[in-house]
TORDOVO-575574 format. One record per residue (C-alpha): z, y, x. Coordinates in steps of 0.25 Angstrom, whole numbers, padded with zeros to 4 digits, always signed. Each point is the difference from the previous one (the first is absolute). Last residue first. Example, Ala and Ser with C-alpha at 12.3 -4.5 7.8 and 13.67 -1.06 7.14 Angstrom:
! residues 2
+0029-0004+0055 +0002-0014-0006 
END
This chain:
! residues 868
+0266-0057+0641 +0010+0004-0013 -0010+0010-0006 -0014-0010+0004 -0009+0011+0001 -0013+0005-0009 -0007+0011+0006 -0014+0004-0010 -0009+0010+0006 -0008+0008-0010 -0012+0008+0003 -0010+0010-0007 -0002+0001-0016 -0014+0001+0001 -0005-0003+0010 +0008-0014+0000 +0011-0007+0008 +0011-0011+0001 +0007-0005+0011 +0010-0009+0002 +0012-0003+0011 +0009-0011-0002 +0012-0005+0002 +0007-0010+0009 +0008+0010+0011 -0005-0002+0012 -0016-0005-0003 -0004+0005-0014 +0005+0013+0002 +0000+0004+0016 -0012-0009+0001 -0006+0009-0011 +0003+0015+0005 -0005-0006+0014 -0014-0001-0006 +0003+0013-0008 +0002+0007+0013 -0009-0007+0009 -0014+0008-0002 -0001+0006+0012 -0002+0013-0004 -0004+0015+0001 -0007-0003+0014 -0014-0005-0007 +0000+0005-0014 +0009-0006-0010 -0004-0011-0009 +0008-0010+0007 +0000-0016+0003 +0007-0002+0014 +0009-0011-0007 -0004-0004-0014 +0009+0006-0011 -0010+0008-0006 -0012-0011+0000 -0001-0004-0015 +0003+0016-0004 -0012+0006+0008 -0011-0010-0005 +0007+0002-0014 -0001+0016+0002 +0011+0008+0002 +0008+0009-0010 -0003+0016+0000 +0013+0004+0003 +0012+0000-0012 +0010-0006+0006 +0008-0012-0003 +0011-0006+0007 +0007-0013-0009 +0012-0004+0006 +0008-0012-0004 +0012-0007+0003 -0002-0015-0005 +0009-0009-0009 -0011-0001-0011 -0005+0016+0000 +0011+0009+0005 -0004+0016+0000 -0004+0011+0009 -0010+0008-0004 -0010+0012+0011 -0009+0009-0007 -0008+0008+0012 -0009+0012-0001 -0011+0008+0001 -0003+0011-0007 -0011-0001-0009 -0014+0001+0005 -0009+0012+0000 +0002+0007+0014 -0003-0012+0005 +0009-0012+0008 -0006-0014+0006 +0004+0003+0011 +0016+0003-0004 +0000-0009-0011 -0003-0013+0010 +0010+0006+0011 +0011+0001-0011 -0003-0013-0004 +0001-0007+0015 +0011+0008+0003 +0007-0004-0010 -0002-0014+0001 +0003-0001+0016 +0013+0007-0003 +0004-0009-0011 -0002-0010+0011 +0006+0005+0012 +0011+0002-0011 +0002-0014-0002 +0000-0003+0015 +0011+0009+0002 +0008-0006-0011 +0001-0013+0003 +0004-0008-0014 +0008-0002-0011 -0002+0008-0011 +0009+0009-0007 -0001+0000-0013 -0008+0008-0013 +0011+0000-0011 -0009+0010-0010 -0014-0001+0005 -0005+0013+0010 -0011+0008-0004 -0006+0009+0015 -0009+0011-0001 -0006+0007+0012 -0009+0012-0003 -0007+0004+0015 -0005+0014+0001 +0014+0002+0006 -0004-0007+0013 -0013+0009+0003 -0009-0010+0008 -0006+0001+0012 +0010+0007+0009 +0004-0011+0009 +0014+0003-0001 -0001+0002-0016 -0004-0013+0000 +0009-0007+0007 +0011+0008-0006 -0006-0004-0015 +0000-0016+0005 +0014+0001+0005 +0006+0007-0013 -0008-0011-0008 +0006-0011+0010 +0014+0006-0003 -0002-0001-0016 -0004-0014+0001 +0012-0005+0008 +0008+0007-0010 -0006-0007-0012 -0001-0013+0009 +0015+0000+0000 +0003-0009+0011 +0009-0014+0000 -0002-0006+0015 -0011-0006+0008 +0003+0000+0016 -0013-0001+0009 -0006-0012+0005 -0013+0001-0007 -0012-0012+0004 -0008+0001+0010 -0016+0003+0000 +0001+0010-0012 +0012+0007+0008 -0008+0000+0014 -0012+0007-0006 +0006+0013-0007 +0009+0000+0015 -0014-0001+0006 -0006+0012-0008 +0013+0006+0003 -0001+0000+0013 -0016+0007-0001 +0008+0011-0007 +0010+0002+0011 -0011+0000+0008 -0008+0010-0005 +0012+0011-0001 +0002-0004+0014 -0012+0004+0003 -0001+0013-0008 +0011+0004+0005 -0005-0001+0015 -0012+0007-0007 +0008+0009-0005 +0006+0003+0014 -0015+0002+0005 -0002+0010-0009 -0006+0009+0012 +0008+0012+0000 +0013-0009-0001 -0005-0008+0012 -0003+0012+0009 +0015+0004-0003 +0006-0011+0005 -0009+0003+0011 +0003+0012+0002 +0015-0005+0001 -0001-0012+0007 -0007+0009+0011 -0007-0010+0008 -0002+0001+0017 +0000-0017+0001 +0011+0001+0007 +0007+0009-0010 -0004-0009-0010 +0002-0014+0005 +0013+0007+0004 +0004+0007-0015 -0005-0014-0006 +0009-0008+0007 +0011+0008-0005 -0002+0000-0015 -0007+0015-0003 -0004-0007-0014 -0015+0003-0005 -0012-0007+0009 +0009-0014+0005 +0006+0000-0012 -0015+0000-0010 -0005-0008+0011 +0012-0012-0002 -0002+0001-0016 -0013-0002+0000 +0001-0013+0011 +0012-0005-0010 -0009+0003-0014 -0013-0008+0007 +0011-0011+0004 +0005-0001-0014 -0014-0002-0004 -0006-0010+0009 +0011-0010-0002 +0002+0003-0016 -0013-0003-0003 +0001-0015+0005 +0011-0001-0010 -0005+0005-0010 -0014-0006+0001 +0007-0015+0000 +0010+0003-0012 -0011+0005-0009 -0008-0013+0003 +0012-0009-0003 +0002+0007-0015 -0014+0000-0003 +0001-0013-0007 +0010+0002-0007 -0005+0011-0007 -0014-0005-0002 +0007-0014-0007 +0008+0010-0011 -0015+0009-0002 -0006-0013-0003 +0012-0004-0008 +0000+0014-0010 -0015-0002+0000 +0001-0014-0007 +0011+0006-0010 -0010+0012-0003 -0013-0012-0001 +0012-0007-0009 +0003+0013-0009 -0013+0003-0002 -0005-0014-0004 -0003+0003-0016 -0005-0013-0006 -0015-0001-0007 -0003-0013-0008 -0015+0000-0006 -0004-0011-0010 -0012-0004+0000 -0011-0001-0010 -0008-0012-0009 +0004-0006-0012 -0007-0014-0002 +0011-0006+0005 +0004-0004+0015 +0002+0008+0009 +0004+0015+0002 -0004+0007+0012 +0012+0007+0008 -0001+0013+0005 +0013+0006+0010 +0003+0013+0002 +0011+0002+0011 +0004+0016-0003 +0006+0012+0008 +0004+0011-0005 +0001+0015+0004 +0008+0011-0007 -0009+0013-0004 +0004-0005-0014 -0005-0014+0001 -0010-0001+0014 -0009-0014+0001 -0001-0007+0013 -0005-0015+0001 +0009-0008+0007 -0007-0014-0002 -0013-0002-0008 +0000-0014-0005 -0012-0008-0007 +0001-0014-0005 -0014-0006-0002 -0006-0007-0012 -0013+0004+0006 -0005+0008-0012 +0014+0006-0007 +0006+0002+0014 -0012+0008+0004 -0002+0007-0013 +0013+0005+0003 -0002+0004+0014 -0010+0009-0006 +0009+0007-0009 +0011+0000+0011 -0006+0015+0004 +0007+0007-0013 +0014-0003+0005 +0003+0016+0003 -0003+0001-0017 +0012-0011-0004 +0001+0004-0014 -0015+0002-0002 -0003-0010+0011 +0004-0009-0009 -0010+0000-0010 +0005+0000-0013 +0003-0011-0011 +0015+0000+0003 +0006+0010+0006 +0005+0008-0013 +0005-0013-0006 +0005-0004+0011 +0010+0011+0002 -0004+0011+0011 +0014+0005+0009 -0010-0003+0012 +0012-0007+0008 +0007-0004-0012 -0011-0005-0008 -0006-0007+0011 +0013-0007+0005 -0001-0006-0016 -0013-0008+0000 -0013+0006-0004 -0010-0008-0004 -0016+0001-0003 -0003+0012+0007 -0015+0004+0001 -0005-0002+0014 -0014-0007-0003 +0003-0013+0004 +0011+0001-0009 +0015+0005+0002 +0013-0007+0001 +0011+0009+0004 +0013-0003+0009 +0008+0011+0006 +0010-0008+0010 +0017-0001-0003 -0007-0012-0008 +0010-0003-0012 -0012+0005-0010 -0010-0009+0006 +0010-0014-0002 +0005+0004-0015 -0015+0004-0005 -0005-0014+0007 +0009-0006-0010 -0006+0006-0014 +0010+0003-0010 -0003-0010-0011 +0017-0006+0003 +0006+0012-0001 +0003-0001-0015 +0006-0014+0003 +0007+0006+0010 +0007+0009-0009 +0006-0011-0009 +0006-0007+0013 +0005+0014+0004 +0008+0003-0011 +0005-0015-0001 +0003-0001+0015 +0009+0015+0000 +0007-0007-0012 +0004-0012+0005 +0004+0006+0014 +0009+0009-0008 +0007-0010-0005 +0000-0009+0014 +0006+0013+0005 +0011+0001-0010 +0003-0015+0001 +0002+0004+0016 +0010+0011-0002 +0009-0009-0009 -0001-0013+0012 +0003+0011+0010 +0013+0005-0008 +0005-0015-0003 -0002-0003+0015 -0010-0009+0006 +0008-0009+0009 -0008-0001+0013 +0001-0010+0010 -0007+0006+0013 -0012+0005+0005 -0010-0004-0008 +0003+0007-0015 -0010-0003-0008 -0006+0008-0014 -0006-0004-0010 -0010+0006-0011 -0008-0012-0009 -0012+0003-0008 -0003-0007-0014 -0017+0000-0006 -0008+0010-0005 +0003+0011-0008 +0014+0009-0004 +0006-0006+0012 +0012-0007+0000 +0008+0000+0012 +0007-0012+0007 +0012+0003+0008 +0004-0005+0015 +0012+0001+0012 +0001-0009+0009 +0011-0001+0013 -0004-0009+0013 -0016+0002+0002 -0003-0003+0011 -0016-0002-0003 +0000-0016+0006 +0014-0004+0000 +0005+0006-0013 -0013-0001-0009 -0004-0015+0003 +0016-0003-0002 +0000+0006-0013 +0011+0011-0004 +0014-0006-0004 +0006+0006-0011 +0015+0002+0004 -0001+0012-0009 +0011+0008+0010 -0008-0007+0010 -0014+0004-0002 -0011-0001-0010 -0001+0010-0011 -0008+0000-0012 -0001+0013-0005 +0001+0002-0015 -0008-0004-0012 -0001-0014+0003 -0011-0011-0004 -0011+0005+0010 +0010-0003+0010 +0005-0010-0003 -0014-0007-0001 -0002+0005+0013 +0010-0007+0005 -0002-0014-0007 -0014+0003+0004 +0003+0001+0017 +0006-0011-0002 -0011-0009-0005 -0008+0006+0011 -0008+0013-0002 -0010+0001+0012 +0002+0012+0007 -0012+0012+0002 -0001+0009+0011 -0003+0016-0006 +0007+0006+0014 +0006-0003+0014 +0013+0000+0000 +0007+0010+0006 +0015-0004+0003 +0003+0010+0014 -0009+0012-0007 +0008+0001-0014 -0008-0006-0011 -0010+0004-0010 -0005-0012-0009 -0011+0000-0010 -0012-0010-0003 +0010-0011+0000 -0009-0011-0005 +0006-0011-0010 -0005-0016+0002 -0002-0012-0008 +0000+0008-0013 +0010-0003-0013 +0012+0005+0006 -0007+0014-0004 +0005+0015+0008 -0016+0004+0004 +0003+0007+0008 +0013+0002+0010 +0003+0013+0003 +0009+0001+0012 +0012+0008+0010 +0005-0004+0013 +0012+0004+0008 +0008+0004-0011 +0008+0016+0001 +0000+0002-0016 -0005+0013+0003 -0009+0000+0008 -0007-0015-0001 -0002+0003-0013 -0007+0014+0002 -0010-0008+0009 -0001-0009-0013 -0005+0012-0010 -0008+0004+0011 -0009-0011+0003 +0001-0004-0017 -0007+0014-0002 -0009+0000+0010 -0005-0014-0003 +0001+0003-0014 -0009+0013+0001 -0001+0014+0000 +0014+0002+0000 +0006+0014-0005 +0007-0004-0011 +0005-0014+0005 +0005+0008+0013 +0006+0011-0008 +0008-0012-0009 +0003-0006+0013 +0007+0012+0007 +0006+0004-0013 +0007-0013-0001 +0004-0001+0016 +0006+0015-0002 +0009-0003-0012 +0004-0015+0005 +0004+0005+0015 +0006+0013-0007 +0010-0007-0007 +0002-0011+0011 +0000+0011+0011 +0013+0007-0009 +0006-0013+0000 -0002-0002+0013 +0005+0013+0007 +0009-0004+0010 +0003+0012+0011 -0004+0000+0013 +0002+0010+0012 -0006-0002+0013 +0003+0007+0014 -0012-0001+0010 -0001+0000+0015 -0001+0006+0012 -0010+0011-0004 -0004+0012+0010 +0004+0013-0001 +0006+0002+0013 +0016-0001-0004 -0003-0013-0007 -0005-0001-0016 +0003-0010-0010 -0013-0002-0008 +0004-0004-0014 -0004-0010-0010 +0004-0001-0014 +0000-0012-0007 +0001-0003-0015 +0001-0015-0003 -0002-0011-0012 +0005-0013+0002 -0007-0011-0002 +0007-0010+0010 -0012+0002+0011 +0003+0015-0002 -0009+0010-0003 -0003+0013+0006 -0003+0014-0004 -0003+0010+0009 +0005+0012+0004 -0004+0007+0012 +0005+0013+0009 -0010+0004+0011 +0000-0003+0016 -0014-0004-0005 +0001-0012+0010 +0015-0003+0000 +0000+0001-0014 -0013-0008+0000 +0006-0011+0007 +0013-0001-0009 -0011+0000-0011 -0009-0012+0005 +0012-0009+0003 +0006+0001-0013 -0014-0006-0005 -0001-0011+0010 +0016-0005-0003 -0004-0001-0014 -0013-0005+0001 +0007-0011+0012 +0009-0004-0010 +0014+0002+0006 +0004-0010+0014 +0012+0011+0001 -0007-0002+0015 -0013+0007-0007 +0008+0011-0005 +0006+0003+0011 +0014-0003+0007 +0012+0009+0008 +0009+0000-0011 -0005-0007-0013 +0011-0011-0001 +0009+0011+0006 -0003+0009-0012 +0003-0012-0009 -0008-0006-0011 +0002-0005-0012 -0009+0012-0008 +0012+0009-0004 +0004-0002+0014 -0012+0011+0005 +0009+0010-0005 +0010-0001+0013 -0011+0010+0010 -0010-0008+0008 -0001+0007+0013 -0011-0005+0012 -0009-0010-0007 -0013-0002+0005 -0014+0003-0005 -0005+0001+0015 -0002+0015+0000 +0018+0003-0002 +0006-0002-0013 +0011+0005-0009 +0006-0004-0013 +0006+0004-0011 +0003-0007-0014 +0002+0012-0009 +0015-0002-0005 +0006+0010+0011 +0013-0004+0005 -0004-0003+0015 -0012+0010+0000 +0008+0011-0004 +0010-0004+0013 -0012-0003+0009 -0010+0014-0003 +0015+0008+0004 +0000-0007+0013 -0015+0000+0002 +0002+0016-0003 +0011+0001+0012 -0009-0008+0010 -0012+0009-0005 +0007+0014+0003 +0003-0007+0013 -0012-0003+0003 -0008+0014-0005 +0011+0008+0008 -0004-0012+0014 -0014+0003-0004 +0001+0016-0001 +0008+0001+0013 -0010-0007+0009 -0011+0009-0006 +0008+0011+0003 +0002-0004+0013 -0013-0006+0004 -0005+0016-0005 +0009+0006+0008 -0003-0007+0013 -0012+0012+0003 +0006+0009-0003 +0013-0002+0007 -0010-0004+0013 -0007+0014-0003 +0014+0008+0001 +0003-0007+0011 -0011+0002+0008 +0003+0015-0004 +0012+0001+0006 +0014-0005-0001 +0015+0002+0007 -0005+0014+0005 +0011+0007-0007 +0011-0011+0007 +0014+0000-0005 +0000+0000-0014 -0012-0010-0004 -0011-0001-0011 -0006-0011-0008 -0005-0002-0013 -0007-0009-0011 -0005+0003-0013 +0001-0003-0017 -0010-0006-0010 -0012+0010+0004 -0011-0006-0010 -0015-0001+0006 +0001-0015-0002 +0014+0000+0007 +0006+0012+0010 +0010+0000+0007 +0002+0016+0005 +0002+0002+0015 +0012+0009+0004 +0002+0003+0016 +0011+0010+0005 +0005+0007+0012 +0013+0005+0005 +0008-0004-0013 +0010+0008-0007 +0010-0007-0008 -0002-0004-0016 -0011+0005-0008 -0010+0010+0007 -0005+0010-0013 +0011+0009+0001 -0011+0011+0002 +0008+0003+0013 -0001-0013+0005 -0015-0001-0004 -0001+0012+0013 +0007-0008+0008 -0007-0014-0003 -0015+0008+0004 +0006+0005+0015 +0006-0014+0003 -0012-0006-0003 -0007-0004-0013 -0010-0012-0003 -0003-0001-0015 -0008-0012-0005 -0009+0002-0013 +0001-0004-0014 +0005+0013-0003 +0010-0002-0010 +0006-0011+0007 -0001+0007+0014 +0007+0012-0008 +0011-0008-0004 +0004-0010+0010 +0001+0017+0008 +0008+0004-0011 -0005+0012-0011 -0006-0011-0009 +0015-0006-0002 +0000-0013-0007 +0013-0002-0004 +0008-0009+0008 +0004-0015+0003 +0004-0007+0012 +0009+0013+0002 +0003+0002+0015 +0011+0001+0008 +0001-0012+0006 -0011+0001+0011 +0001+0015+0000 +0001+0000+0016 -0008-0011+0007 -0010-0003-0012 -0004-0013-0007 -0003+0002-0017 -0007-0012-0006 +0001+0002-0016 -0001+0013+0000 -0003+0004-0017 -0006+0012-0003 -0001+0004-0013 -0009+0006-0011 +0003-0011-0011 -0018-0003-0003 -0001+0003+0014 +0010-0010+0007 -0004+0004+0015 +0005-0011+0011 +0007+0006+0014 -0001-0007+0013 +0008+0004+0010 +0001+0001+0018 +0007+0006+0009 +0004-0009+0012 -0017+0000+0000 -0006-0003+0012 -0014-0001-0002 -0010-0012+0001 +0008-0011+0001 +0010+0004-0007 -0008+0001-0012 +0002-0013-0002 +0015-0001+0001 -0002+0011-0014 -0008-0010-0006 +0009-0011+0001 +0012+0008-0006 -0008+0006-0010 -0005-0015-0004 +0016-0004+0000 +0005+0008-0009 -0013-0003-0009 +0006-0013-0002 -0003-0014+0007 -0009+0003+0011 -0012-0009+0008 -0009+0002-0013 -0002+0015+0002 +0003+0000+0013 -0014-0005+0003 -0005+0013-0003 +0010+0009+0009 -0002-0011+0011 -0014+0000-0001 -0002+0016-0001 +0009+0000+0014 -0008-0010+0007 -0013+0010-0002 +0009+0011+0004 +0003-0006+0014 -0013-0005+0000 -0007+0014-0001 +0011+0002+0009 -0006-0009+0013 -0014+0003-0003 +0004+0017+0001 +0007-0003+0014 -0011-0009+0005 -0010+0012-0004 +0009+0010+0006 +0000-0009+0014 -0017+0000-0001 +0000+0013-0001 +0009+0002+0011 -0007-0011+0010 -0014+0007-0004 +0005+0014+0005 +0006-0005+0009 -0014-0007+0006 -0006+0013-0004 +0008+0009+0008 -0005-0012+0012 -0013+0004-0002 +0001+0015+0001 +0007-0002+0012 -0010-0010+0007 -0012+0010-0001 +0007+0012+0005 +0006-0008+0012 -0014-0005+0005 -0007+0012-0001 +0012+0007+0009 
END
């Protein structure tokens, strides 16, 4: 008998295991039924021709999960109320139905519409709709409706039902219509928004063809894909162009480069663009460029429309280019400033490769300098070279000097430019004027044109007399101006355009100079600074007395780096360097002081950068050799806490041999809290795992899927989490908590993973609210939270600030440190904001910053990339 008893109950579990493991074949094998099914149902979107034929395919993909002879899809028109049933199989009303109906919210389509929910009803349930006339068309035996339903929006539903069987269908079915509804309404949405754009290309091709806009379409590479009939008013064909870029046009490579850079930002910003562009003939034209969108959102290519619009940009070409000159003669400092930007203007808008002053403009010298020249980048020269003036080179000039128009040089004129200039600056077309200055000796403007053989039309040879005009005045003005200049002091120049605070004192500290960056850093003119002690504006530098003597005596440089200083309660740091002046009778030093806060903050940011990395392996190895020990302490736990509570079969006979009463001592182990302390086990361990898991994402890098979230939402569930955890554990009165959240105008969605996001505005919160929370008395304000979202240089940001009482430096250097924690011994492990800035800086490109004080507590500033 022993020997029975014992094999019995083991072979029950052998059938037991062979059954489980049948069922777990079984639901394998249709989780890739229906797996198959999505595909086909997906893919049928590009395999099909009409929509016809997409119902068609998806219906023979349903197949083969159910059995559906009666089977329809019907499509809801909101805005019109109706109904239409554009796929309609059933074995008795087949061809008795109305494709299109009024939508009725009493019918079965209807409710599940309204609803938004699938509805199941059995024979019973149909009867009784039946008599409320609400069943449409022939009695069915069961019924199954499921609503389709896009972006939260119910376009229409799917049902089937049968007239001979009432238990046709179940529940299994019902989930697997569920479940294949969203494929299908997705499916049918694409094939809707394909054909709709099918029929609107159509309608786009036949304005297109008559419109007198030139129209054209690209793809990324720049190429041709339609060119309407508009573009033979330029002696082209579309055909010539069809198919072809820019660059094979074999177009000027600025032209070709320029059009280039705004088809690619159309695709990059997805965003309408209009430039102005052009042509290598002269021709003037306005381009709109514009993404063309597929059924996903994403752009294929972009449609242009151009207009000519030369007269109109000569007009405004000469109006904008004279006030553009006559702002820059005004507002010049100097010639050279002047003249720089005068001739980058030239090369703008007359479009030359190479622009000039020559000085002085006299056959009479050996040689002329060319103390001017801007160039575009692929003919830069280098400048102020000097040329000999060859007996040619004086005829020219003389020319020149004698003529008061341009002189022009290219094949229209059939004036030949020297041999000397062609083949060794590449010059091919020339353009020059002499102008006249008010004092001093001729100059000469010209221009070049390198990259082919240019004939300088009547407009550009107008437009460039008028700048030569102007050029003569500006250089008259600022000739007789300079002369007035010329007893200003040189070193003055130098000192004041140091970004450094520069001031001279004597050997005994009163201020002998003060140079501009002092003025503005101190807001103290010289005339206020200057014969005072300079510790009297500077009272936190009084201790480099001494090292002034020092420098004065021995001649001896004397630097003081980082040295710390607060400006309202902010702190600075300065490199104060004293140099000894030599030389003269006059003794002193001049002190240079340069603020390196930002470049010790930079330096910190990269220490902190390499400590991250490096940690990443370490973190990886104690997780995993954690994981080992712990999930066998939770299994062993686990085992005991069954072997002690459930009445499983081999616990009755270990207990009945044993002479146990399961039941006394269940309840001996609910008297003595042992139970919670089971809990309180596993409690631990599951803490302890997360630890690891905490660990294991720093150490590899996130895998998870990143979409389009709304970080507003996602914020407000993390703070409904955080006042539930606290609420829980009893510490802390959630409602105390005043939360306020400011949102910008147009805030997106950004692209990333959004667990891992809110671990991370979950970590923040909790963090504050924990920091208020201890440090709270009777007398402070109540705490609270002010949360903003705005866009800030392309970047999502989040800005968290509470009103806690702040952290020290010390504390705020080390906060994201792994194992680095305020909080008593048990109350943390100091991995949260750690893992906060992995999941930041590391998966998704952004940063993570903190900023803090005692008086105005914390502030940590997310910033995330909003298209990943």
């Amino acid at each position: 008998m022993p020997h029975h008893s014992s094999v019995l109950p083991d072979t029950k579990g052998n059938l037991d295991r062979i059954a489980r493991l049948e069922a777990q074949i079984n639901r394998l094998k249709r989780a890739d039924e229906i797996k198959v099914t999505l595909l086909e149902i997906s893919n049928a979107v590009t395999t099909t021709l009409h929509l016809d034929d997409l119902y068609a395919s998806i219906h023979h993909s349903l197949n083969r999960l159910i059995y559906t002879p009666n089977f329809y899809i019907s499509i809801y028109n909101r805005e019109e109320q109706l109904l239409h049933f554009p796929y309609y199989k059933d074995e008795i009303d087949d061809e008795n139905y109305d494709a299109i109906v009024l939508f009725e919210e009493k019918s079965l389509t209807g409710e599940v519409i309204l609803n938004k929910k699938p509805l199941f009803l059995d024979k019973s349930l149909l009867e009784l709709r039946y008599q409320e006339k609400r069943v449409q068309g022939s009695l069915p035996l069961i019924w199954i409706g499921v609503p389709l339903i896009v972006r939260d929006i119910v376009i229409g539903a799917i049902a089937v039902q049968s007239y001979t069987d009432p238990h046709a269908f179940n529940q299994k079915d019902l989930d697997i219509l569920v479940l294949v509804s969203n494929q299908i309404a997705m499916a049918i949405e694409r094939k809707q928004f394909q054909e709709a754009l099918k029929e609107s290309e159509q309608r786009y091709r036949t304005l297109a063809e008559q419109s007198h806009d030139i129209i054209m379409r690209f793809d990324m590479e720049g190429r041709h894909l339609y060119v309407n009939p508009a573009v033979e008013a330029f002696g082209v064909t579309p055909e010539e162009i069809m198919g072809k870029t820019h660059t094979e046009l074999n177009l000027p490579k600025p032209f070709v480069e320029k059009l280039k850079t705004a088809i690619a930002q159309v695709f990059k910003t997805e965003q309408v663009k209009r430039t102005e562009v052009k042509l290598p003939n002269g021709t003037w034209i306005d381009w709109i460029l514009c993404p063309e969108f597929n059924s996903d959102r994403e752009v294929i290519s972009v449609i242009t429309f151009a207009r000519d619009i030369t007269e109109r940009k000569q007009i405004e070409l000469q109006t904008a280019c004279f006030d553009k000159i006559n702002k820059i003669i005004i507002n010049a400092n100097d010639i050279r400033q002047m003249l720089n930007e005068i001739l980058d203007t030239l090369i703008d808008v007359i479009d030359c490769d190479r622009a000039w002053i020559l000085f002085p403009c006299n056959p009479e010298e050996q040689f002329y300098n060319l103390p001017f020249m801007r160039t575009k980048p692929e003919w830069f020269l280098a400048p102020h070279y000097r040329v000999e003036i060859t007996p040619e080179a004086q005829i020219l000039m003389t020319e020149i000097l004698a003529s008061e128009d341009p002189v022009v040089y290219d094949p229209a004129t059939k004036r030949h430019i020297r041999t000397y200039i062609r083949e060794t600056y590449h010059v091919n077309s020339q353009m020059g004027m002499a102008v006249f200055p008010k004092l001093g000796d001729a100059w000469e403007v010209g221009l070049h044109q390198c990259s082919h053989d240019r004939i300088w039309s009547l407009d550009a040879q107008i437009l460039f007399k008028g700048i030569c005009q102007r050029i003569c005045d500006g250089l008259s003005s600022m000739l007789l101006y300079q002369k007035l200049e010329q007893a200003k002091h040189y070193i003055d120049n130098v000192l004041d355009s140091m970004p450094s605070i520069l001031m001279g004192v004597d050997p005994e500290g009163r201020v002998t100079h003060w140079n501009k960056q002092a003025l503005t850093i101190t807001n103290v003119s010289a005339n206020e600074a200057i014969g005072r002690y300079f510790y009297e504006i500077f009272p936190e530098l009084a201790f480099l007395t001494r090292n002034i003597k020092t420098a004065v005596t021995d001649l001896k440089v004397v630097e003081k780096t980082k040295v710390r200083h607060e400006i309202a309660n902010q702190v600075r740091y300065r490199n104060i360097i004293i140099y000894p002046l030599t030389g003269g009778e006059s003794q002193g030093a001049v002190i240079r002081m340069d603020d390196v806060t930002e470049q010790m903050r930079l330096d910190a940011m990269m220490v902190q950068s390499e400590k991250m990395l490096s940690i990443g392996g370490m973190a990886a190895g104690m997780a995993h050799e954690i994981n080992n020990p712990l999930a066998g302490m939770m299994q062993n736990a686990q085992v005991i806490q069954n072997r002690l509570t459930k009445k499983m079969p081999a616990n009755i006979a270990a207990a009945q041999k044993s002479g146990v009463c399961l039941d006394n001592l269940g309840e001996y182990l609910e008297a003595r809290g042992i139970n919670k302390q089971f809990a309180h086990i596993h409690e631990a361990g599951h803490h302890a795992a997360k630890i690891v898991s905490n660990m294991l994402s720093f150490a590899r890098k996130g895998e998870g899927k990143k979409s389009y979230e709304n970080l507003v939402r996602l914020m407000e569930k993390t703070i409904s989490l955080a006042k539930n955890e606290y609420n829980l554990k009893k510490k802390f009165d959630a409602k105390q908590m005043d939360i306020k959240m400011e949102t910008a105008d147009g805030f997106p969605f950004v692209f990333c993973e959004a667990s891992k996001i809110q671990q991370v505005f979950f970590n923040i919160i909790k963090n504050g609210t924990e920091a208020m929370v201890s440090a709270k008395d009777s007398h402070a304000p109540k705490s609270a939270f002010f949360i903003q979202f705005f866009v800030e240089n392309k970047m999502a940001v989040i800005e968290i600030s509470d009103n806690g009482p702040g952290m020290e430096e010390q504390v705020q250097e080390k906060i994201f440190d792994p194992f680095f924690t305020t909080k008593s011994p048990g109350q943390g492990t100091g991995l949260g904001l750690f893992v906060s800035y992995f999941i930041i800086e590391e998966d998704h490109h952004g940063k993570l910053k903190a900023a803090s004080s005692r008086v105005s507590g914390t502030t940590f500033t997310i910033k995330l990339p909003i298209h990943g």
